[in-house]
Structures are given as structure tokens and as C-alpha cells.
N, C-alpha and C positions, 0 to 999 in steps of 0.2 A: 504494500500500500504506500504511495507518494508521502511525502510528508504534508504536502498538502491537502490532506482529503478530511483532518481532524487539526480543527481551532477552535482555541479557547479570546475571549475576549474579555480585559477587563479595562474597563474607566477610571476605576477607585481605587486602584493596589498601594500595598503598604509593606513594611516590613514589619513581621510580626516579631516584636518584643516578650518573649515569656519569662516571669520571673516566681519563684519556685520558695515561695512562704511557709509556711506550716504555722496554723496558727494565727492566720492573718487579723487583724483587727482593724477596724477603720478608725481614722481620728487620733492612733496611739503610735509610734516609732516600730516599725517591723524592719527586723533583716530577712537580708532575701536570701537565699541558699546557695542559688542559682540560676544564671538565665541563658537564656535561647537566643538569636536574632535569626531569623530567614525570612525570606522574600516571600511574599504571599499576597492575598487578594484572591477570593474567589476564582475566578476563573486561572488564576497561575497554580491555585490549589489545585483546580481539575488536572490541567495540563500535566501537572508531577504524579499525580498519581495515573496517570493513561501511559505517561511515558515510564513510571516503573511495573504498569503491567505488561510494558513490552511496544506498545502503540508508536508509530512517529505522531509527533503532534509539534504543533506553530501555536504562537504567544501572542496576543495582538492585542493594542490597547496603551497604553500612557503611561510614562515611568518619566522621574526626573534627571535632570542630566549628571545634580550634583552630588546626589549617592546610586548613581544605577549601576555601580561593581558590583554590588549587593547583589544585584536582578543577573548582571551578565555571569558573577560565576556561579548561580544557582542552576540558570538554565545551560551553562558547559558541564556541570557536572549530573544531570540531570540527563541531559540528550535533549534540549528541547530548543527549539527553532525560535531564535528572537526576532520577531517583525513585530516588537513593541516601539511606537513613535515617542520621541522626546520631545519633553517639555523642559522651559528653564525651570530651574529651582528643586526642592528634595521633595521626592515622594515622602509621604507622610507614617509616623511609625506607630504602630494599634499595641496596646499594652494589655495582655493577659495577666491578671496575676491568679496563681494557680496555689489552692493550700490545700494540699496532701489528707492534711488530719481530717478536716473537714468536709473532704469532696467536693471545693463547691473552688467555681472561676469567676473573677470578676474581669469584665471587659473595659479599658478608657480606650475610645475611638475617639480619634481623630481629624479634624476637616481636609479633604486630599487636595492637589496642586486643582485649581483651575482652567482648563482648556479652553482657547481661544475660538473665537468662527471658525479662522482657519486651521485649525487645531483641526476640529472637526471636519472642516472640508475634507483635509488630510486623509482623515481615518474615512467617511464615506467614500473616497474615490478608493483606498484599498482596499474597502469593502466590496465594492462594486465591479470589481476584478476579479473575484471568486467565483466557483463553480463547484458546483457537486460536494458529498461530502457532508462533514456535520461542522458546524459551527453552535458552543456555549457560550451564552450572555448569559454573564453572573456579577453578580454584587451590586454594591449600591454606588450609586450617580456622584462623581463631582461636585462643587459647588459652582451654580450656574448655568447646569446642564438639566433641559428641561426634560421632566417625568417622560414626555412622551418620545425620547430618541430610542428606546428599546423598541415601541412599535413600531419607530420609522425600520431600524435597523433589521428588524425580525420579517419585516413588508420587501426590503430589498434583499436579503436574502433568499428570500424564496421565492423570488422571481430570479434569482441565478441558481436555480434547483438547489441549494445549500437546507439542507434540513436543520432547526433549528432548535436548540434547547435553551429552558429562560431558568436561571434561579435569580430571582431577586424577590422583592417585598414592595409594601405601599403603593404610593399615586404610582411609581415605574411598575410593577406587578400589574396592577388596576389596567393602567393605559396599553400593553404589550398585551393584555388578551384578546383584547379588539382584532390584532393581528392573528390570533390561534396561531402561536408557535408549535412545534409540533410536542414538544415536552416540556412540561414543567415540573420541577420538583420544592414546593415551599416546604417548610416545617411547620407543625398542627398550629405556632403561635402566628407565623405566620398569614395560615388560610383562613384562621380565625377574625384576625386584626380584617383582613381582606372582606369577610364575612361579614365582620361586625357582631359576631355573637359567640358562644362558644360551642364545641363541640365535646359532648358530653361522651362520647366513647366510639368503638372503632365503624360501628353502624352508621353514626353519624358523619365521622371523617371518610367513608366510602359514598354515603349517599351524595356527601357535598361535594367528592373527587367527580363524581358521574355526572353531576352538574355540569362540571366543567368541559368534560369529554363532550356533551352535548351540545355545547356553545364552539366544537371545533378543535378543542385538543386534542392530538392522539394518546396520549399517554399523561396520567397525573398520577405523581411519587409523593408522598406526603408522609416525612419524615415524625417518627415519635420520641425519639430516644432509646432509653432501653426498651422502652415498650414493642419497640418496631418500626416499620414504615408499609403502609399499604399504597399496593400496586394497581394504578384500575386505567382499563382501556373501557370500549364501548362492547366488547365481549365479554372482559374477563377481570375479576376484582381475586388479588391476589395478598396478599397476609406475610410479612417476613418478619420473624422473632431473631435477635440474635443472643445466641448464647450468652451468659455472665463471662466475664474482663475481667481485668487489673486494666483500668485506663492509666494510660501515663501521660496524652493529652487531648484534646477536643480539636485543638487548631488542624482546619482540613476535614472533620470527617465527615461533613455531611459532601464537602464537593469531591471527595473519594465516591461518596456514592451515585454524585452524579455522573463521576468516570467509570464508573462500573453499568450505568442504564446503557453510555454509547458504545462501551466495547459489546454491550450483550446484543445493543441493536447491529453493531457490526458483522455481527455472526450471526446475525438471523435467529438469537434464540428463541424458543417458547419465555414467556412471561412471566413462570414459576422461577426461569432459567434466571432471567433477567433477576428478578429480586432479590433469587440467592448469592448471583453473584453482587449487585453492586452492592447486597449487605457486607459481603466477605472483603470488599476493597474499604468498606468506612471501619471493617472493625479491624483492618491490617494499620490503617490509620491511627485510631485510639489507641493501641497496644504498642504501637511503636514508641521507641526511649527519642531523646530529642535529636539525635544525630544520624537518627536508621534512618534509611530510604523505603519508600514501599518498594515491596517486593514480589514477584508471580510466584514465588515459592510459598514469603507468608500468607500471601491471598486464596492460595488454594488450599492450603489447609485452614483454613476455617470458612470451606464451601458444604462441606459435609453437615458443618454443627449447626449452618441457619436452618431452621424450624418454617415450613412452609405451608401453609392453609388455605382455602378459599374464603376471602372475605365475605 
């Protein structure tokens, strides 16, 4: 497969800062243990884990000029194709703080570099060059960039046959389904927020997926946590449990399993297929220590222990 056949897109990438408390307190002086830095943003998440299941894939989207070493030797060591466009100034750095004893992560995001018209000129005419293939739009918008470029984007894609998956949230979620990209995967707070009400268990989060299939998605993934994430096309509503962990971190796993939906679509597999696997590439994610790469070895072993049902 070309390397062009699988792109990831992101607007809003960061470098993710993890720092490794036990015990965290707000308000009081905490040491940290240890920390992380790597290059990320949603869709650079997907792209690392397609490329350590083996995939070529290309990086597309806005990085700063004055720390994107960061970005270049993530994706040389990684195998991944940088046709990410510069912008002046630093990409912006997301702060995980992660405490052990507690299980629990607090996120400080952000605001990222702002893109210019031609900023954006830029990226639509590279956009507009593509053919075939799958392209991810994932994460959240710049400052400046209005809600509705994901539809525009998801509208010209598919009129250069580029098949298309969205993860994002809010008025950009809201406005890109106008478009019916052909997959989407939120998480339950997210299709909630989108909803406006809550979903009170897994009947519910299927019924509301079917909705969406109805209005022109092909495929809606709707992540739960440990709970699961259910799978529903306009045939078939599908249930993936994943085995109990030792998480050692969250950063990436849901857009691991958005790399596990396109590799399963790239094989043509059955839907059950699909679940268990992109379950087994978010839980190769969580289980990895800060310095592993995903890997097609850890991924397949934990394809056996996801737990599949008909929703």
C-alpha cells in the first residue's frame, strides 16, 4: 500500500507533557516523579499507532517552526510521512498530570498556534490533491478557525473519493455531520454533550449511534472506557468489552482505536473483526510504559481477550 493511501490530519497538535505524581493535591506543592514529553494531537496519535501496527501513513496538519524537532524526530523514529505545514511560532504543550495512587488524570490544555487564510489556503489546496484512500480528522480547532472547516474538509474529501473519519467534539462535531463523514468515533461524554442529555446505558448509547447511521454515517464507534465501546452500522450493532489493565497511561488510547477501525476497514473485516481489533490497539496503548512504541506483537495479543456481543 502507497504511503499515500492512509492520512491523518491535525489542526491543534501539541506536545504532550506527562508528569507522574502520586498523590496529587491541588492548591498544595506536589513533586512530580517523572515526566514524558512526545508529540501528539489526535490525529499524530492515530498516525503512531497505524504506523506501529505496520501501516504507511502521512501526517498532515500545522506544527510550529520553533519547536517542531519535537514533531520531526517523533515521526523519523516512528516511520511516519511529514507533510505537516509550518506555522511561525511553538506549537502549544497539553499537560497530563497523572497520580498513580489515585487512578485519576488531570488534563491543563492549552490554546494552539493560530492559522492564517493562507494558512489555510495552504492546507485546502493539499487537501484537494488527494485521492483515494482514508483520511482522519481528529481533534479540536485552533483559535480562529471556524466550527464548520471539518465539514468543509470532510465535503472535499469525498469528492476526491478519500473516505473519511471525524473524531472531534462540539459546534466542529455538530457542523461535520451535515457532511456524513463516513466514520465517526466520539466518547459517551462526548455524544452526550452533542445530544444534550445523557445516556443512561449501553441500549441507549446504541439507539443514539443508529440515529446517526440514519442521518448518513456509515459506521459510529462510541467509546466507554473500561466499560467498552459499541460498534453500530445500519446492519449491525456490535459490543467490545476489554479485559482489566494495569494502565500506565491514557494519552492516545482512544485515537489507537481509531487506528484500529481503518486498519480493520482496510482488510475488509467483519464488524465483530473490527471492534476487537481497534479494542486491542487502545488497550496496546494504555498498557504501554512511557517510552514503548505500539506494537503488532502487543496488539495481537490482546485480540483474543476482547469480549464481543451483539448490542
Amino acid at each position: 500500500m502507497p504511503s499515500s493511501a492512509i492520512r491523518t490530519l491535525t489542526l491543534n497538535p501539541a506536545i504532550d507533557r506527562t508528569a507522574i505524581i502520586p498523590s496529587f493535591t491541588a492548591g498544595a506543592v506536589n513533586r512530580v516523579e517523572r515526566t514524558n514529553d512526545r508529540a501528539g494531537g489526535k490525529g499524530i496519535n492515530v498516525a503512531a499507532a497505524l504506523a506501529g501496527y505496520g501501516h504507511p501513513v502521512a501526517a498532515l496538519g500545522f506544527i510550529g517552526c520553533e519547536n517542531e524537532t519535537d514533531f520531526v524526530s517523533f515521526f523519523a523514529a516512528r516511520g511516519i510521512e511529514d507533510r505537516c505545514l509550518r506555522l511561525p511560532g511553538r506549537t502549544r504543550v497539553g499537560i497530563k498530570i497523572v497520580d498513580p495512587v489515585r487512578n485519576e488524570t488531570t488534563d491543563i490544555n492549552f490554546p494552539g498556534l493560530a492559522p492564517s487564510a493562507s494558512d489555510l489556503d495552504a492546507l485546502r489546496a493539499q487537501l484537494a490533491r488527494l485521492t483515494g484512500g482514508w483520511c482522519v480528522l481528529a481533534g479540536s480547532l485552533p483559535p480562529g478557525v471556524e466550527p464548520g472547516i471539518y465539514r468543509e474538509f470532510v465535503t472535499l474529501l469525498k469528492a476526491r473519493g478519500v473516505r473519511t473519519v471525524l473524531d472531534t467534539s462540539g459546534a466542529a462535531l455538530r457542523e461535520a455531520l451535515r457532511a456524513a463523514p463516513d466514520v465517526i468515533k466520539p466518547n459517551i461524554h462526548e455524544l452526550e454533550a452533542h445530544l444534550g442529555r445523557a445516556l443512561a446505558d449501553e441500549v441507549d448509547v446504541v439507539a443514539a449511534a443508529r440515529a446517526l447511521v440514519a442521518e448518513g454515517v456509515e459506521l459510529v464507534v462510541v467509546s466507554r472506557g473500561a466499560a467498552g465501546a459499541c460498534f453500530v452500522t445500519d446492519r449491525e450493532a456490535i459490543v467490545a468489552r476489554p479485559p482489566s489493565v494495569t494502565v500506565h497511561s491514557t494519552v492516545g488510547a482512544g485515537d489507537a482505536m481509531v487506528a484500529g477501525m481503518v486498519a480493520a476497514r482496510l482488510a475488509n473485516l467483519p464488524l465483530a473483526d473490527c471492534a476487537r481489533l481497534a479494542t486491542a490497539l487502545s488497550l496496546s496503548t494504555l498498557t504501554r510504559t512511557d517510552k514503548d512504541f505500539v506494537s503488532r506483537k502487543a496488539i495481537e495479543g490482546f485480540l483474543s481477550r476482547v469480549e464481543i456481543t451483539s448490542g
